[in-house]
N, C-alpha and C positions, 0 to 999 in steps of 0.2 A: 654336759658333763663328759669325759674323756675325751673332748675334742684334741687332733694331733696338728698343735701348731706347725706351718707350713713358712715359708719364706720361698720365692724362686726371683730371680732376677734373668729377662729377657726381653725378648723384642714381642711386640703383640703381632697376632698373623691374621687376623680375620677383622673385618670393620666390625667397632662394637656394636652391638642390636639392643636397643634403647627400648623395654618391653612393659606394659602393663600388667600385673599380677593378679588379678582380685582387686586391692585396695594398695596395692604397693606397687612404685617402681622400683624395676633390677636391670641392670645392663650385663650382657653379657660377650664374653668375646675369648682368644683364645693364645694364650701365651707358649712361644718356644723359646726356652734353653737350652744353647748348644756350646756342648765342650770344645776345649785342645790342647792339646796336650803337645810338649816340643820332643821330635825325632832326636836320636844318636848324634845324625849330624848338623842341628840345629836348626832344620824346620819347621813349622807348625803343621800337626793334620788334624784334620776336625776328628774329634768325637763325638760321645754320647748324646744323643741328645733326649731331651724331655720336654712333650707337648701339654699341657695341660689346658681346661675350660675353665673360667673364672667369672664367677659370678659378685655381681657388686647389688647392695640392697642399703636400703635405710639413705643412711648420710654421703656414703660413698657413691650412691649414682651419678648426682650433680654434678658433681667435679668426673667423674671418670667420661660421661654422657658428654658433657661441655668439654674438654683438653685433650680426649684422645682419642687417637687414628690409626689405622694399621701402620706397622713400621715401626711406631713407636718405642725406644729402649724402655721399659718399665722396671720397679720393684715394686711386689706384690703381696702382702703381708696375710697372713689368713688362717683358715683350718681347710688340712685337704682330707676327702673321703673321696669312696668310691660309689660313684652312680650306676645301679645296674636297671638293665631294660630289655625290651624284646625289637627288634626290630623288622623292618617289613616283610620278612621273609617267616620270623618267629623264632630266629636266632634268637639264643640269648647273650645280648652282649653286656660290657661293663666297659664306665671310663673315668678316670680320673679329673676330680673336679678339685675347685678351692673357692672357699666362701671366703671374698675379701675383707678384709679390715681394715686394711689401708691399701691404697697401692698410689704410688708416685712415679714422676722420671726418673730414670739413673743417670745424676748427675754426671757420674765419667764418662758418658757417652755421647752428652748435648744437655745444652745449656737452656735455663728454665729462668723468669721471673715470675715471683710471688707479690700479688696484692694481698694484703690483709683487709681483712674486714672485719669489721666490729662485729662483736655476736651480740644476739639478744639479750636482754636483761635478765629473763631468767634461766638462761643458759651460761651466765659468768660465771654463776655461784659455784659451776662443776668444772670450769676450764680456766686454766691460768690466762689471764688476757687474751688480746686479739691472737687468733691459731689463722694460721695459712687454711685459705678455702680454694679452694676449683669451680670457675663457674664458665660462664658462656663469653662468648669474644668478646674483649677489648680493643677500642678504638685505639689506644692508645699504645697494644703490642707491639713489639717488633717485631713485624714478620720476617723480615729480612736479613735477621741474625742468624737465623735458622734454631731460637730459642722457641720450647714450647711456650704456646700462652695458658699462662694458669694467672686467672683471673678469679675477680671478685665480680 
């Protein structure tokens, strides 16, 4: 309840760390957004930018654990909060996190095939047809397009 929907669109900057929880897998890794803005006389200069941690759990690990790599242009769909802690010294610090719900490639940035795959029987009854999944390599990707492989 009150969760604050998030969206951030960037490139991922940390290899994602593919983690056992108790009884659950989460992957987790770490996205930056950076602005620009164009100058008076028509250059670009960087701006703002925004680092955020992103954590994936349930459904979204497979596909994020299987298709992505640092570097990666991503969209990242979610709820962001803030994680506060002490850290080695007994600072108290705080950092911004987003708990994923979706996250994909950014198409305008690099090109992606989708395998479908059939979902289980009784997981049609809640999904319109076959939904795009993310899983582990494909023999059959192009690697050399320089498209992500998001397989089934």
């Amino acid at each position: 309840m009150f969760e604050t929907p998030f969206v951030i669109v960037g490139n991922i900057v940390t290899d994602p760390i593919h983690r056992q929880v108790g009884e659950q897998e989460m992957v987790r890794f770490r996205v930056a957004s950076n602005s620009r803005r164009r100058t008076a006389e028509g250059t670009w200069e960087p701006g703002n930018s925004l680092f955020v941690t992103v954590t994936c759990w349930g459904r979204v690990v497979a596909g994020a654990s299987a298709a992505l790599v640092k570097g990666d242009p991503v969209i990242v769909v979610g709820h962001i909060y803030t994680s506060e802690y002490d850290d080695r010294d007994g600072n108290r610090r705080s950092s911004i996190e987003v708990r994923a719900t979706s996250v994909g490639p950014d198409l305008a940035r690099c090109k992606a095939r989708i395998d479908r795959a059939r979902q289980p029987a009784d997981e049609q009854s809640t999904t319109f047809g076959d939904g795009p999944t993310i899983a582990g390599d494909d023999e059959d990707a192009d690697q050399s397009s320089g498209a992500l492989p998001l397989t089934a």
